[in-house]
N, C-alpha and C positions, 0 to 999 in steps of 0.2 A: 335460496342460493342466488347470486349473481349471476345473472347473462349479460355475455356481450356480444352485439354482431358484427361480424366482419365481414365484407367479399370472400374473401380469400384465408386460409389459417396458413401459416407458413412456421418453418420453423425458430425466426426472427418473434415472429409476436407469440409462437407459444412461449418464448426465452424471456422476453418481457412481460408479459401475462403473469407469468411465473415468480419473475422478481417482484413485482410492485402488488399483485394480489395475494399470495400463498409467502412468499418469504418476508415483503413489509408488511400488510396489512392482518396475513393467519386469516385471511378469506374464505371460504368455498365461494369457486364461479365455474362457469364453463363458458365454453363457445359457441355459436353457430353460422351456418353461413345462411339459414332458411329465415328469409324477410318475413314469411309468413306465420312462422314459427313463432318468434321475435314479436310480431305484431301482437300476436293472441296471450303470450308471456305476461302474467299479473302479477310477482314481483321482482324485484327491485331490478332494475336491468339498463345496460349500456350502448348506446349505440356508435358506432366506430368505422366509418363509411363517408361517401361523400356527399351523402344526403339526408338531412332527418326528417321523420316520419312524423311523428305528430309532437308529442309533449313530452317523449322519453330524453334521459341525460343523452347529449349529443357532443363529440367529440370529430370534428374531421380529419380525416383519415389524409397523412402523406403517403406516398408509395415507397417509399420506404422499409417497410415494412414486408413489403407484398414482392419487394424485389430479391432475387439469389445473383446477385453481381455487386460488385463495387467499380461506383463510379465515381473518374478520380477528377472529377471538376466540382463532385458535390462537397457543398460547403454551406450550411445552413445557415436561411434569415435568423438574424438575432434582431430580438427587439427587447427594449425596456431601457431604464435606468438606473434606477435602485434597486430592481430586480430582472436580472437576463434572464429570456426566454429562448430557446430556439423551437422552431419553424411556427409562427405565430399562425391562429387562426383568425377568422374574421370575428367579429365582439359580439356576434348574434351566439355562438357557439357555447356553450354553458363552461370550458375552463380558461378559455382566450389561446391553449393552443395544442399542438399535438403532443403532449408529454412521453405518451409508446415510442413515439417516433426520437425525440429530444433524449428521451433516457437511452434510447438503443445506442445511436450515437454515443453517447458518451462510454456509456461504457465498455462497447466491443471495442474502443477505441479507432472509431472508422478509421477518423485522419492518420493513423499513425500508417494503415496499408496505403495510403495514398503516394504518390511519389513526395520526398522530403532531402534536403541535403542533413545527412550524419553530422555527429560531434566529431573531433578527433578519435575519440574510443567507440565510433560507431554507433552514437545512440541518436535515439529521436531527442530532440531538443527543447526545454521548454518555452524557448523563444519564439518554437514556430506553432504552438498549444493556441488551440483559439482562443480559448481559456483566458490567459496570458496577452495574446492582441487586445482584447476587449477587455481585458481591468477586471476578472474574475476569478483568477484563479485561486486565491485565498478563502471562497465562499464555497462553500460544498452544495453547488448548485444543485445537484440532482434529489439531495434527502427535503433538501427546500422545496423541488417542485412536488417529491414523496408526499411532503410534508402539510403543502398547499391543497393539494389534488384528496388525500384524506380528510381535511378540514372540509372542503364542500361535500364530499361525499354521506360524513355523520352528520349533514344538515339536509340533506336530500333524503339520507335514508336511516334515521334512526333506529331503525331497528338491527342494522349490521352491527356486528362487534368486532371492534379493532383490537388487536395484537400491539401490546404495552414495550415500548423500548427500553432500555436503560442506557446510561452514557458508561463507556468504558476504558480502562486507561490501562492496556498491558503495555510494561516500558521493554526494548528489543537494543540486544547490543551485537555489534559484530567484534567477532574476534580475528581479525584480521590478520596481527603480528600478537601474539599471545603476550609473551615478554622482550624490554627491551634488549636483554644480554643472555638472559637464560635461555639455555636447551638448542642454542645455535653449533653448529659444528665447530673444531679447532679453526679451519680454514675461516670461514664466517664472520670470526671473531677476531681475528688477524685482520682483515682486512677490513673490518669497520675500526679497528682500533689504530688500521694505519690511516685514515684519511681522519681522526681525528687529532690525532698528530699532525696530518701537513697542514689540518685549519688552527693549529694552535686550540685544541679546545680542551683546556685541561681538567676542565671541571666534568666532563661525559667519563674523559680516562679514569680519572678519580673514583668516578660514579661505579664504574665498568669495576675496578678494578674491588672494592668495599663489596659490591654485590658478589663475587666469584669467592670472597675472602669470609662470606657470609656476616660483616659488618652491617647491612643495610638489604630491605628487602628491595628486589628489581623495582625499576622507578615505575613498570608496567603494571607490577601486581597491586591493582586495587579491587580484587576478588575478595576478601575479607569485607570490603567498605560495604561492596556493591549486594552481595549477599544481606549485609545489617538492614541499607537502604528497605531492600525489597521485602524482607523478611518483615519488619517493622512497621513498615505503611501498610503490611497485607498487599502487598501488589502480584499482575502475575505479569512472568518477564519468558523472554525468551533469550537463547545465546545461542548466536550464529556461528560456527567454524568454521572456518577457511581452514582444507587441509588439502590443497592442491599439492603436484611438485613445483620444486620452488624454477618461478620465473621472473621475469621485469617486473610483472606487475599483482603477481602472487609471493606475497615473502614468511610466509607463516613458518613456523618450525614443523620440525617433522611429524608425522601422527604417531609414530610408535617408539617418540621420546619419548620418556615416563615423563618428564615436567608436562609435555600434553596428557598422556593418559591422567595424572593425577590431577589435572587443571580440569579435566572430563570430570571425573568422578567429583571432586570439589562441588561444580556448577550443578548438576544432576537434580539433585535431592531438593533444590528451593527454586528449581527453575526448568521451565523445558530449555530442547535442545534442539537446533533446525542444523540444515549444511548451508553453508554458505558459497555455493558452485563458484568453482575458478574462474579467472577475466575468460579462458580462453572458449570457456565451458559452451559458448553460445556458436562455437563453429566446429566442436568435437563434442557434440551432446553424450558421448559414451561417457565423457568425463562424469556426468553427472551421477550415474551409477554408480560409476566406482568410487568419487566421493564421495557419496553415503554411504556405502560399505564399508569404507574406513572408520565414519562416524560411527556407524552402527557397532563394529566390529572393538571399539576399543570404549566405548558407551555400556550394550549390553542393550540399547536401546532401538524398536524398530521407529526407524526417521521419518517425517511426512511432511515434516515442518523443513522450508530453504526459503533464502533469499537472494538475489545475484548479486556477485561481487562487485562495483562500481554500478550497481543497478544497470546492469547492461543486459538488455537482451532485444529481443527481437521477436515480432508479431507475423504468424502464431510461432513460429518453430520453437522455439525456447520453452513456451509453456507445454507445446505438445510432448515437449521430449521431457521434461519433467514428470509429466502425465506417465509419459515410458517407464520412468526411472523408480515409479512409483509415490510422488509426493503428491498429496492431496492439498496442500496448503503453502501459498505462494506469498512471500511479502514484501515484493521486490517492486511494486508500483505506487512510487514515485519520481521524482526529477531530483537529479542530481545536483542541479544549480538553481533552484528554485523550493523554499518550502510551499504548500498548497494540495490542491488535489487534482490529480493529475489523469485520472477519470471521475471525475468532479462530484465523487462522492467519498466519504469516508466512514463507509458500510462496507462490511466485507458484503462480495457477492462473486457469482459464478462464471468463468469464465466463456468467452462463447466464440468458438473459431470462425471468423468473417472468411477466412478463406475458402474452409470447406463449410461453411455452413453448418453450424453444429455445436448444439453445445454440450459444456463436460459438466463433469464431477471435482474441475480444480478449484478451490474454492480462495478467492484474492482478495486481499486487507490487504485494504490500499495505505500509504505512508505519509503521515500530514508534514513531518520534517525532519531533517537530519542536522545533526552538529556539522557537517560540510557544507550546509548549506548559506548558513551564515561565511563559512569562512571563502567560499567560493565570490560570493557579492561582496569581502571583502568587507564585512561588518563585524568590527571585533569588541564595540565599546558594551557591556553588560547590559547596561541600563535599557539600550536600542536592541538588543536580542529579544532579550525578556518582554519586554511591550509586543513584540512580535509574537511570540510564542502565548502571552496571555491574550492576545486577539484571536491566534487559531485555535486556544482550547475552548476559548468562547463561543467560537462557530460553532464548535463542533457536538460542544454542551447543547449548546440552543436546538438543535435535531437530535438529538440523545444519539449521536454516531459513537465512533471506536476511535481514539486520539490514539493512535500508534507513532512513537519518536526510534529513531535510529542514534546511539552513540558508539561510543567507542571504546575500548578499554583506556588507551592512549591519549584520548581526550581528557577521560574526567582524570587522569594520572595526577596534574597539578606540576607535571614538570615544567621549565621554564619555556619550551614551545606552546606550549597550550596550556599557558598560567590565564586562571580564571574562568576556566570550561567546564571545572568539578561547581565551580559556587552555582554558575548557570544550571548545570543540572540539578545540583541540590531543589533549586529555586522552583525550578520546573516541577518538579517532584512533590515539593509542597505547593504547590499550584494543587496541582493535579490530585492530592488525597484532598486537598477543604472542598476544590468543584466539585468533588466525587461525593463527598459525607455531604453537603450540601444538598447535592441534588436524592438524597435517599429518605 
């Protein structure tokens, strides 16, 4: 079994201990704080402190770890080129630098508690991502340094046995606006069809009108496609609902139309099913209840799976209320105006509240990109998408991570707003089954 020593256990390095020995590595280790202990210890064992003792692996130790506050000046040394580090050790030190320290960071998302100015919709920014300042956000830093810090270890200590990864590719859609004409009210449909009357748009009326006359199916419904898609590659997907009341920026149809109830039961059977908690969800967390309850209630299905609607939320409150509301599986972490990774790994792993100290049972698959995110930077030509998307599924092949994409119904639709975002995905998708047979 592994020993490590530390001064101090806290519940920061049991949290990381946890991630990088028993959920990456499939380890047995323990801890102790007894140097003497430690000393007389014959094998395999780590030292994590600010002094080494004789010949054992030596790592030094930031305070970081050892602290129960956030402090909001901290901002970690980074060092490297071709590969970022944070808080670098001295070169005498057997891995060059504090990695416990480096991965906690990242992923309790220090910076985000730090003071930040908001988006317009209140979110943390990718602009102000360290990530991001320093030219890394598209590297899934942390499975890298995972990944590094394993490699010396099976050379130090071959007799440990490492826990084998696989690369995984569940593809995730939100259903945001279900159909573009179906299942809306009298009122609804009056008034989308007067404003596209004052814009002259006779070809939406047209559309509007073939679809209610059952001439054509909703220009929305590519449920038949998306099902073939998934069914066909063997993939596993998820599908998000938005079934808030309707607001500015919640426009779904209602949960107990039957075109939703049958658009539920449709998805069901070759897909799971998450909620998709409303914009406002993150300042009335009760919403989040009772949108699963809807889900559940016209599913048949108990929910654990959400994502936030415009990935909005807020650290910790949103994940804690989630926790409340009971959903064990969160997939709302990434950036909205940036693909990358946005706790710079693309492994799922465990939530861990910096506020109160403490970590959960909510378990986060983080988001390597969304169909918005191109359209946000304003990058619409194919060719430049897809080279994009073939660089992050490469990363994320090369650490055998989880490539999780966010689309849209609306998107892959093919209608003339978003003509060419069904081929992109296509594209994506066969990407994504030859890296996967590939790599097996």
């Amino acid at each position: 079994m592994l020993l490590i020593y530390l001064t101090v256990t806290t519940p920061r390095s049991k949290y990381i201990f946890d991630v990088i020995f028993k959920n990456e590595f499939g380890i047995n280790f323990r801890t102790t704080n007894d140097l003497s202990f430690f000393e007389k210890y014959t094998e395999e064992k780590i030292n994590y402190s600010a002094a080494r003792q004789k010949d054992e692996f030596f790592i030094i130790a930031n305070s970081l770890l050892s602290e129960n506050f956030i402090e909001k000046k901290l901002i970690p040394d980074i060092k490297g080129d071709n590969e970022k580090i944070l808080f670098p050790n001295p070169e005498s030190c057997d891995l060059g630098f504090d990695i416990f320290s480096a991965t906690f960071f990242m992923l309790s998302r220090y910076e985000e508690y730090l003071p930040f100015t908001a988006d317009a919709f209140g979110r943390y920014r990718a602009e102000d991502c360290l990530t991001y300042k320093n030219n890394f956000l598209q590297i899934p830093v942390v499975d890298t340094w995972i990944q590094k810090f394993r490699n010396v270890l099976e050379r130090r200590f071959p007799t440990l046995i490492f826990k084998r990864h696989e690369f995984k590719v569940p593809v995730t859609y939100d259903i945001d606006v279900a159909y573009k004409f179906l299942g809306r009210s009298f009122k609804r449909n009056l008034g989308s069809a007067t404003k596209d009357l004052l814009k002259l748009d006779f070809k939406n009326i047209q559309s509007r009108i073939k679809t209610f006359r059952s001439k054509q199916r909703d220009p929305w419904d590519i449920y038949d496609y998306l099902k073939q898609t998934i069914t066909k590659n063997n993939l596993p997907a998820i599908f998000f609902f938005l079934l808030a009341e309707n607001t500015k920026h919640d426009r779904n149809l209602d949960y107990n139309h039957p075109v939703m109830k049958t658009l539920v039961g449709h998805i069901k059977p070759f897909s799971e099913i998450g909620i998709h908690p409303s914009f406002n969800s993150i300042l009335k967390p009760k919403l989040m209840l009772l949108e699963k309850e809807k889900l559940e209630l016209i599913s048949g299905k108990k929910i654990n799976k959400s994502r936030q609607h415009f990935l909005r939320f807020s650290l910790p409150e949103t994940y804690n209320s989630l926790i409340d509301a009971g959903i064990t599986e969160d997939y709302s972490m990434g950036f909205p105006s940036k693909a990358g990774f946005r706790a710079g790994t693309s492994k799922p792993f465990y939530f861990y509240d910096l506020k109160n100290e403490k970590a959960t049972q909510l378990r986060i698959f983080p988001v390597t990109l969304m169909d918005g995110n191109f359209m946000n930077e304003k990058i619409f030509e194919p060719e430049n998408i897809l080279e994009k998307i073939t660089s992050l599924i490469n990363a994320v092949k090369k650490v055998n991570g989880t490539f999780i994409s966010i689309w849209h119904n609306h998107t892959t639709s093919e209608t003339e707003e978003f003509r060419n975002w069904k081929f992109i995905h296509d594209q994506m998708i066969q990407k994504l089954v030859t890296v996967s047979r590939l790599s097996k």
